[in-house]
Every structure is written in C-alpha cells, then in structure tokens.
C-alpha positions in Angstrom: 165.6 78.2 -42.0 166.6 81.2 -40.9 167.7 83.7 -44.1 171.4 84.1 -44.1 171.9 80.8 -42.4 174.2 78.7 -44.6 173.3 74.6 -45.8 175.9 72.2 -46.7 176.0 70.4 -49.8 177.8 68.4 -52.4 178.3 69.0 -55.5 179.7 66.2 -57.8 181.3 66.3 -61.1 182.5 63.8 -63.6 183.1 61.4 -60.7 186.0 63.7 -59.6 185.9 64.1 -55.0 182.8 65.5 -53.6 183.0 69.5 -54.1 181.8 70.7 -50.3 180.1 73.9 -50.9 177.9 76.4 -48.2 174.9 77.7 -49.9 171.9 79.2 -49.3 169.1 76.8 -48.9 166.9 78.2 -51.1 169.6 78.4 -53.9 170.0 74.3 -53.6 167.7 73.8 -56.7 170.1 76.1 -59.0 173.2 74.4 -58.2 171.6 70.9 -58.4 170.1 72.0 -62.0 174.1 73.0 -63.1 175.3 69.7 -61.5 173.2 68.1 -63.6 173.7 70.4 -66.1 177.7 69.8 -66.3 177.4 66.4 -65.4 175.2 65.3 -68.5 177.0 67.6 -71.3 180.3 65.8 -69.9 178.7 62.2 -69.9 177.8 62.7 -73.1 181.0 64.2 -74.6 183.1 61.3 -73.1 181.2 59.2 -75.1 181.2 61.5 -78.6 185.3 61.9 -78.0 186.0 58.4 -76.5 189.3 56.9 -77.4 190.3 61.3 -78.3 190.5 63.2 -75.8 191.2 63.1 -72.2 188.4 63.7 -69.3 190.2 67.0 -68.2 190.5 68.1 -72.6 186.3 67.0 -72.4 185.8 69.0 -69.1 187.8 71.8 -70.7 185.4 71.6 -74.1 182.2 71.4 -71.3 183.8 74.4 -69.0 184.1 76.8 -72.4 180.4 75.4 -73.8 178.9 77.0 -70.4 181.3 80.0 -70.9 180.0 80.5 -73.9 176.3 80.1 -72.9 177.0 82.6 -70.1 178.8 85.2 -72.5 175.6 85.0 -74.8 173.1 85.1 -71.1 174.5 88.1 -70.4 174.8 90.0 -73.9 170.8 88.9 -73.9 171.1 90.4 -70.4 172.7 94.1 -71.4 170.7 94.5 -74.6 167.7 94.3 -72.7 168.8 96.6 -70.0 169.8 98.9 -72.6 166.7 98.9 -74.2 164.3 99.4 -70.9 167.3 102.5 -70.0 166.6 103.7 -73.5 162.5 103.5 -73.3 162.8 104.8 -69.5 164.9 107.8 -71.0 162.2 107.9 -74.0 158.8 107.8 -71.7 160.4 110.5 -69.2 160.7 113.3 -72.1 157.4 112.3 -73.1 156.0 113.0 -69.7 158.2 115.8 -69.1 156.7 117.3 -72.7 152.9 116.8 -71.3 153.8 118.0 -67.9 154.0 121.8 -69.3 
C-alpha cells in the first residue's frame, strides 16, 4: 500500500463492541500484540478477582498495570537519552581538545 494510506481494523477488548480504528498498515502487528496484550492480562485477572471485582474495577487494575509499564518504558527511555546527550557532550570536548 501506498505510505500514508490508512487500513481499517478492529480492535477487541474484553468482549466489549468492536473498537473501529484507521491505522497504518504497517503498524497492524503493534496494535494486534497490545490487543492481545490487554486482552490476556484481563482474562487472567477476571479469573484471579472472580466473585471481587467488577470487569470495569479488573480493566481499571489492567489500564493502570500498562500505565505503569509505560511510566517505567519511558524513564528507561530518558535515562538513556540522557546518557548518549551526556557522552555526545563528553566525546565533542574531547575532539574539540585534539582539534588544537
């Protein structure tokens, strides 16, 4: 397909309505993987809180367990940018010292 043009898919979680979503086709995988993704942690967690807790309070404990794995993603994400600026920074007054 042509890149920019759009694919129509469905996304479906804890047997809630089809979500209709327009994607890029060669993001499909990725948003297959979190469908999955949600769909198994919530599958699971029905079971561990049967007879407990609601299927919206379980999707609310599965919505803040990917928050939370996001939250830690991107720390991971800016500690390692930080360190390549830092090391950037570090290597160009080392070649700025041999330079002259």
């Amino acid at each position: 397909m042509p890149e920019g043009k759009k694919q129509n898919i469905n996304i479906k979680i804890a047997g809630l309505n089809p979500i209709p979503l327009q994607i890029e086709p060669d993001d499909e995988q990725m948003y297959r993987i979190a469908e999955s993704g949600v769909n198994s942690l919530w599958i699971k967690w029905m079971q561990r809180f049967k007879g407990k807790c609601t299927s919206e309070e379980v999707m609310a404990r599965v919505a803040f367990q990917f928050a939370l794995h996001y939250a830690k993603a991107k720390k991971l994400n800016d500690d390692a940018e930080n360190l390549l600026s830092e090391f950037e920074n570090k290597l160009d007054e080392l070649v700025v010292k041999n330079v002259k």
